[in-house]
LUMBAZA-42945 format. One record per atom (N, C-alpha, C, O): residue in three letters; atom name; x, y, z. Coordinates in nm, 2 decimals, decimal comma. Layout:
> type_atom_east_north_up
> ala_CA_X_Y_Z
...
END
This chain:
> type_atom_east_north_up
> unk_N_0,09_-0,12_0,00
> unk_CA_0,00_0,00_0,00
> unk_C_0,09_0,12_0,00
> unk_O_0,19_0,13_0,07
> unk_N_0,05_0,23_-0,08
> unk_CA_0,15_0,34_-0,04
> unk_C_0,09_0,42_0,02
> unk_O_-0,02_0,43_0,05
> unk_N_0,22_0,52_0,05
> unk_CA_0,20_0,60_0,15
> unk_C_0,08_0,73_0,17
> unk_O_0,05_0,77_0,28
> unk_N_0,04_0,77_0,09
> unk_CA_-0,10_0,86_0,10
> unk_C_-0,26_0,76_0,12
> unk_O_-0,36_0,81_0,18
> unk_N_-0,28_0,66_0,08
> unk_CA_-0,36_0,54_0,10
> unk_C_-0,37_0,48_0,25
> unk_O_-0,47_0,44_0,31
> unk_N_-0,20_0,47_0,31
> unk_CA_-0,19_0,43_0,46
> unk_C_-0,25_0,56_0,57
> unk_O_-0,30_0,55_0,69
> unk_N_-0,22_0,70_0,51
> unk_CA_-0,24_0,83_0,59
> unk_C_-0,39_0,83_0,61
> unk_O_-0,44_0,86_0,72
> unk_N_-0,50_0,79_0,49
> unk_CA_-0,61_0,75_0,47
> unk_C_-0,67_0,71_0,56
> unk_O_-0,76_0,76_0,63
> unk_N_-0,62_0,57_0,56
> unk_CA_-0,67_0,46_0,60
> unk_C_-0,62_0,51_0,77
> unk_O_-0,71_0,47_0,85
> unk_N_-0,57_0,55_0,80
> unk_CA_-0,51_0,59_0,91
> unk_C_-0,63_0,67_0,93
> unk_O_-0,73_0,63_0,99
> unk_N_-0,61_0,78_0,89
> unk_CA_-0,76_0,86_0,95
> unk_C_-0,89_0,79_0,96
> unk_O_-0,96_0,78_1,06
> unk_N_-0,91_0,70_0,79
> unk_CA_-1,07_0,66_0,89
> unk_C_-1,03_0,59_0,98
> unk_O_-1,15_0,59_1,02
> unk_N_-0,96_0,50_1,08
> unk_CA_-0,97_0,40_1,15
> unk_C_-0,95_0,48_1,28
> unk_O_-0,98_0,43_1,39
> unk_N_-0,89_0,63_1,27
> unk_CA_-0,91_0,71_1,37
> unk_C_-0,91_0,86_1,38
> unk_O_-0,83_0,94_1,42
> unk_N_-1,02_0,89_1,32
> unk_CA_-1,01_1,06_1,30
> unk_C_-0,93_1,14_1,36
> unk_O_-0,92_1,24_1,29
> unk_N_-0,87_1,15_1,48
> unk_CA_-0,81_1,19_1,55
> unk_C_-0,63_1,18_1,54
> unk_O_-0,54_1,22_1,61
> unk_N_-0,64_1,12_1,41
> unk_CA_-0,51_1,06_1,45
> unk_C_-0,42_1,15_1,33
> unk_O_-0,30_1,17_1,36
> unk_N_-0,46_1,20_1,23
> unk_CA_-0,46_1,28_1,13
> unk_C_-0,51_1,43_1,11
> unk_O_-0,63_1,42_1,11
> unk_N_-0,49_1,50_1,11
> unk_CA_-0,52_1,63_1,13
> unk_C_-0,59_1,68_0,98
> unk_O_-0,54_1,62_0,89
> unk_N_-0,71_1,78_0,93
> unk_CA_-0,74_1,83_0,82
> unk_C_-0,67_1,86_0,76
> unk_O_-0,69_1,84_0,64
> unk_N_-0,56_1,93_0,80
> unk_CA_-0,46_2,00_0,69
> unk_C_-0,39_1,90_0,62
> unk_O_-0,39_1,91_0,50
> unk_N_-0,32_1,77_0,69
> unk_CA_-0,25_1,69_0,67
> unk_C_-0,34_1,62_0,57
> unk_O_-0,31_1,62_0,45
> unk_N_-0,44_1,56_0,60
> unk_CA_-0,50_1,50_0,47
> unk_C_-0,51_1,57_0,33
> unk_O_-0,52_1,52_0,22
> unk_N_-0,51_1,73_0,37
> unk_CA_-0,54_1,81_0,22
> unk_C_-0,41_1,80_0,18
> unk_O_-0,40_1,79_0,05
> unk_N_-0,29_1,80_0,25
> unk_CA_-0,19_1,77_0,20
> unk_C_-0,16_1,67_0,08
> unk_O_-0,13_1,67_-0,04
> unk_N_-0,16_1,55_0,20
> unk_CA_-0,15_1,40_0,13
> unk_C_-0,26_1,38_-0,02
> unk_O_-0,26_1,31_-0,12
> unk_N_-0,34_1,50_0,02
> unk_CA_-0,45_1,47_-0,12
> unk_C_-0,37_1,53_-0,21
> unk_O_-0,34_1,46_-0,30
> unk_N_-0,32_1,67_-0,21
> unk_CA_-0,23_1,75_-0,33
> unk_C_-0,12_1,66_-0,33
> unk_O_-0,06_1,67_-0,44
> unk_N_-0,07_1,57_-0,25
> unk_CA_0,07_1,50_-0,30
> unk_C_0,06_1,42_-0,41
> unk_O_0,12_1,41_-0,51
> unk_N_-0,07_1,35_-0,36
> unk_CA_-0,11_1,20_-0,44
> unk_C_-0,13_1,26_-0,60
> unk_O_-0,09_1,23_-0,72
> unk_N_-0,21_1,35_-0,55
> unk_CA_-0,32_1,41_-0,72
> unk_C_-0,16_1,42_-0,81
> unk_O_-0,13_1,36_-0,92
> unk_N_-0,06_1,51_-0,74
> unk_CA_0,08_1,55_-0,83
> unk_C_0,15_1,39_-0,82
> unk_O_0,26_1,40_-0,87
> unk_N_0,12_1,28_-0,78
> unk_CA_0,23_1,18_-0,81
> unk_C_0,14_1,12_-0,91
> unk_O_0,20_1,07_-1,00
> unk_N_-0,01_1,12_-0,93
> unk_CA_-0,10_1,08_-1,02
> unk_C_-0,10_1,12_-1,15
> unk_O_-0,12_1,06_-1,25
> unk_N_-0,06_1,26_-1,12
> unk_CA_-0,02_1,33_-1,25
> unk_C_0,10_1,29_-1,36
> unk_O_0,11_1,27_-1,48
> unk_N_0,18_1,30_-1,26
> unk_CA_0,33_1,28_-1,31
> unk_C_0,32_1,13_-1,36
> unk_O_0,39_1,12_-1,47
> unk_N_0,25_1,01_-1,31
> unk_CA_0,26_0,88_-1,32
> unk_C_0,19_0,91_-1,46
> unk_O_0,25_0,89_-1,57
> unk_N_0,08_0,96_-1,46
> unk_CA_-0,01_1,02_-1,64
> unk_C_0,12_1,02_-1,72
> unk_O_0,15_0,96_-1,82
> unk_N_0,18_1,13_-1,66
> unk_CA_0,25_1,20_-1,82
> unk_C_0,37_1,10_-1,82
> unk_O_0,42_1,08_-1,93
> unk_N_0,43_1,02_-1,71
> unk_CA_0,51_0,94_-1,72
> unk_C_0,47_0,80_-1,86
> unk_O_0,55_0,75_-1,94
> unk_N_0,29_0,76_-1,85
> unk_CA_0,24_0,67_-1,91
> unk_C_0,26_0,71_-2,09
> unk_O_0,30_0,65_-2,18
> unk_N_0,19_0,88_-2,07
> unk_CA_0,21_0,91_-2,17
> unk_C_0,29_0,91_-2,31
> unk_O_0,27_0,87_-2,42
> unk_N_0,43_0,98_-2,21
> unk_CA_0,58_0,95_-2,31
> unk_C_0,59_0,80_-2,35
> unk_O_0,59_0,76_-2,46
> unk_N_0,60_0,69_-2,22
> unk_CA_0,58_0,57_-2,30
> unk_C_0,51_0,53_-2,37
> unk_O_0,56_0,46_-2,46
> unk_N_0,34_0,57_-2,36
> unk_CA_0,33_0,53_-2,55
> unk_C_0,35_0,56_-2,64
> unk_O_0,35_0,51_-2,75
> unk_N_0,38_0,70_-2,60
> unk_CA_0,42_0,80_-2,75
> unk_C_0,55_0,75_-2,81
> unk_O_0,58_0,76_-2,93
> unk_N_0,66_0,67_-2,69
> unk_CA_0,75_0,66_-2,74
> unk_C_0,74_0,50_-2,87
> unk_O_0,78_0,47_-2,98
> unk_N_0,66_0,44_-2,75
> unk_CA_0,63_0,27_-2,85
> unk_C_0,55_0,27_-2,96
> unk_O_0,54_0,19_-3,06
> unk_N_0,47_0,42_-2,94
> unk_CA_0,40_0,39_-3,07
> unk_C_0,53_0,45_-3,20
> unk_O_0,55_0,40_-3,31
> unk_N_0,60_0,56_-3,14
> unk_CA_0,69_0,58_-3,30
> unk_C_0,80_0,44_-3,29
> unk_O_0,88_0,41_-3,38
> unk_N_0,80_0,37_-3,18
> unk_CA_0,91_0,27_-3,21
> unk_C_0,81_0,16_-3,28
> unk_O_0,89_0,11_-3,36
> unk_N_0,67_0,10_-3,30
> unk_CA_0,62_0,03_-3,45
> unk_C_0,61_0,11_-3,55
> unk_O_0,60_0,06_-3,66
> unk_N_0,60_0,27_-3,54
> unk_CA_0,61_0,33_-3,70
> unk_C_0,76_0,30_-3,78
> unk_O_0,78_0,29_-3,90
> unk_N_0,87_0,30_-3,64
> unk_CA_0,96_0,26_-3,71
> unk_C_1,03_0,12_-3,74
> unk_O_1,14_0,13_-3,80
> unk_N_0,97_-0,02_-3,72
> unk_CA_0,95_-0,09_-3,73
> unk_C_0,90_-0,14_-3,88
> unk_O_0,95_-0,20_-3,97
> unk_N_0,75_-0,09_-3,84
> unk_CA_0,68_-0,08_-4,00
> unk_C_0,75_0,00_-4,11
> unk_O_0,73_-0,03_-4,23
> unk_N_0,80_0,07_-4,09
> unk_CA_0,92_0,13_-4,18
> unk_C_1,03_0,06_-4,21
> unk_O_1,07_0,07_-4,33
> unk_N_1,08_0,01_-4,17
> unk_CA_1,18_-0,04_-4,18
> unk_C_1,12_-0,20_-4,22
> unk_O_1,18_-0,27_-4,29
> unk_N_0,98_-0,23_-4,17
> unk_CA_0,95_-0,37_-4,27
> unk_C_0,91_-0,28_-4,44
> unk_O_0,97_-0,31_-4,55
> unk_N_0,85_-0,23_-4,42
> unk_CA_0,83_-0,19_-4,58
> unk_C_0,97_-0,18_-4,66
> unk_O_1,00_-0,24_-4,76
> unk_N_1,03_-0,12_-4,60
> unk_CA_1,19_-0,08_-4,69
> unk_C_1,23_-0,20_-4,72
> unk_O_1,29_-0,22_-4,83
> unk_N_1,21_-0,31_-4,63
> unk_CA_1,29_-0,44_-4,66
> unk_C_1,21_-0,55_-4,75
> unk_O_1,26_-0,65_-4,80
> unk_N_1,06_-0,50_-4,75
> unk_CA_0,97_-0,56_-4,85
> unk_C_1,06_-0,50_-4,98
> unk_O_1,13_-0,58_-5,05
> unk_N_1,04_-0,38_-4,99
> unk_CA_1,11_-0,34_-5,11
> unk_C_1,22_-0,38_-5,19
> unk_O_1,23_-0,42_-5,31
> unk_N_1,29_-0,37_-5,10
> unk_CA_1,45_-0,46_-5,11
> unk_C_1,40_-0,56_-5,16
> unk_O_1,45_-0,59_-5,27
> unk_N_1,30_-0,65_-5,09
> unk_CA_1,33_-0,77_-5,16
> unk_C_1,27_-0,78_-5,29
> unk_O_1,32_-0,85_-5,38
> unk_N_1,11_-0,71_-5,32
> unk_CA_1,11_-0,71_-5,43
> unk_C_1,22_-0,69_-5,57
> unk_O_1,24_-0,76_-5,67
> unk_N_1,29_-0,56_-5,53
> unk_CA_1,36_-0,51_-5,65
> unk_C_1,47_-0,63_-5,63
> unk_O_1,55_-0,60_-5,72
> unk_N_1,52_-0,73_-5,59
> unk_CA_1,61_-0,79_-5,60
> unk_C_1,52_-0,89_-5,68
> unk_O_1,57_-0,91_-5,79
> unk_N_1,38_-0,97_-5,67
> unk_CA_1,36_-1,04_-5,73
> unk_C_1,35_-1,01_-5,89
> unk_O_1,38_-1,08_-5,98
> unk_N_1,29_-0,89_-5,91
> unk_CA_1,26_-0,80_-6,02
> unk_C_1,46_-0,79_-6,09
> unk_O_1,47_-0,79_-6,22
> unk_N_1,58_-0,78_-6,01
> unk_CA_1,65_-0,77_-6,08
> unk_C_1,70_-0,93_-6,10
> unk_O_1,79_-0,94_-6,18
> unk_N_1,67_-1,03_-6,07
> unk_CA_1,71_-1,18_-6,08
> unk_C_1,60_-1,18_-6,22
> unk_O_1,64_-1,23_-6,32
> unk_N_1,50_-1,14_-6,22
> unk_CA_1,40_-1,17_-6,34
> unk_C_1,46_-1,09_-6,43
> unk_O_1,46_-1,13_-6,55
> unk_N_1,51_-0,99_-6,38
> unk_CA_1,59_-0,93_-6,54
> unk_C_1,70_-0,99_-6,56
> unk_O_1,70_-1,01_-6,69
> unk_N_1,79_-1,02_-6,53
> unk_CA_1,90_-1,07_-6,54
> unk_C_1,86_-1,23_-6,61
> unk_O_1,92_-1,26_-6,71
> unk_N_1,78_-1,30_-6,55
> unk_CA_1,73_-1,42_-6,64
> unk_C_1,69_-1,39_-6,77
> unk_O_1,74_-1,46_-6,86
> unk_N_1,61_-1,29_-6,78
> unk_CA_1,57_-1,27_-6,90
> unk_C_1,63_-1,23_-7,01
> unk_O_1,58_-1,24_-7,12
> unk_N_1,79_-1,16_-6,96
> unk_CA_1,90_-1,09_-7,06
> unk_C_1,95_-1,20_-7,09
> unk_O_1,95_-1,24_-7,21
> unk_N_2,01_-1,27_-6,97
> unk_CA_2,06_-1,42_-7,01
> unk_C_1,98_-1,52_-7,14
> unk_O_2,04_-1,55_-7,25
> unk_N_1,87_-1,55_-7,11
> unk_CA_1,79_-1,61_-7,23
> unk_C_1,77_-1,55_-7,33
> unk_O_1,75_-1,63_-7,43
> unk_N_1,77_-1,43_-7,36
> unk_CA_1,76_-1,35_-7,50
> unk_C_1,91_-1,41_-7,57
> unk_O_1,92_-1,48_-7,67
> unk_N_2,01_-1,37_-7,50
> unk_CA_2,17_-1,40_-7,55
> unk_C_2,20_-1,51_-7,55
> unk_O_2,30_-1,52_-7,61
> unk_N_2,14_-1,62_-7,50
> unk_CA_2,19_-1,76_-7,56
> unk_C_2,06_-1,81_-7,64
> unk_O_2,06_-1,92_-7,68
> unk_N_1,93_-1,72_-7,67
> unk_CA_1,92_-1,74_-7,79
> unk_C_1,98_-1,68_-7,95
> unk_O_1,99_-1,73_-8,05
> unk_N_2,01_-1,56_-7,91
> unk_CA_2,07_-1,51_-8,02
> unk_C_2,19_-1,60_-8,06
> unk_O_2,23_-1,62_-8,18
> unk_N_2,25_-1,65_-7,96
> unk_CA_2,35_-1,72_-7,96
> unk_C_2,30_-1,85_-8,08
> unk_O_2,33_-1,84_-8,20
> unk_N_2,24_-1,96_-8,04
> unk_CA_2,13_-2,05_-8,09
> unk_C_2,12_-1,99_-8,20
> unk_O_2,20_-2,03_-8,28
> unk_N_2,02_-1,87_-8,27
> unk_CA_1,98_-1,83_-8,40
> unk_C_2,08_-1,80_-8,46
> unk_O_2,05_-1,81_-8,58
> unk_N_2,23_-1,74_-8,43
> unk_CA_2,32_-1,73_-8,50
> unk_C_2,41_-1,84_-8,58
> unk_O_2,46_-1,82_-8,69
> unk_N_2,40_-1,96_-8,48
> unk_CA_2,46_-2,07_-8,48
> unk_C_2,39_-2,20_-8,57
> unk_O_2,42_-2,32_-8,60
> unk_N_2,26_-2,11_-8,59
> unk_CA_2,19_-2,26_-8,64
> unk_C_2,11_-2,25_-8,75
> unk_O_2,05_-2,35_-8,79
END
């Protein structure tokens, strides 16, 4: 349990034992560690979400790559068989 929850629980179990001010206190502490924990949540997803944009970026680039490599094996086949036919129609 943390510590603004125990000051709490402390008061209801004995009103006396806790003072007004002290609770308004522990309430402004908590609200600002509530806060901070927010924006703390926040940066982390902002940060994980550009770390899958950059993920997905970097899969597409590598999609790419791999197409144009197959696209240049298909050309390279295809130069190849033009020239050992010319080769063939010259020869025969």
């Amino acid at each position: 349990m943390n510590k603004h929850m125990e000051l709490v629980n402390r008061y209801l179990a004995d009103n006396d034992s806790v003072s007004l001010e002290r609770l308004h206190a522990n309430y402004d502490s908590a609200a600002d560690a509530a806060d901070a924990a927010a924006a703390a949540a926040t940066e982390g997803a902002a940060a994980a979400v550009a770390a899958v944009a950059a993920v997905e970026a970097a899969a597409v680039e590598a999609a790419a790559a791999a197409v144009a490599a197959v696209e240049a094996a298909a050309a390279e086949d295809a130069a190849k068989k033009a020239f050992f036919q010319k080769v063939v129609d010259a020869n025969y």
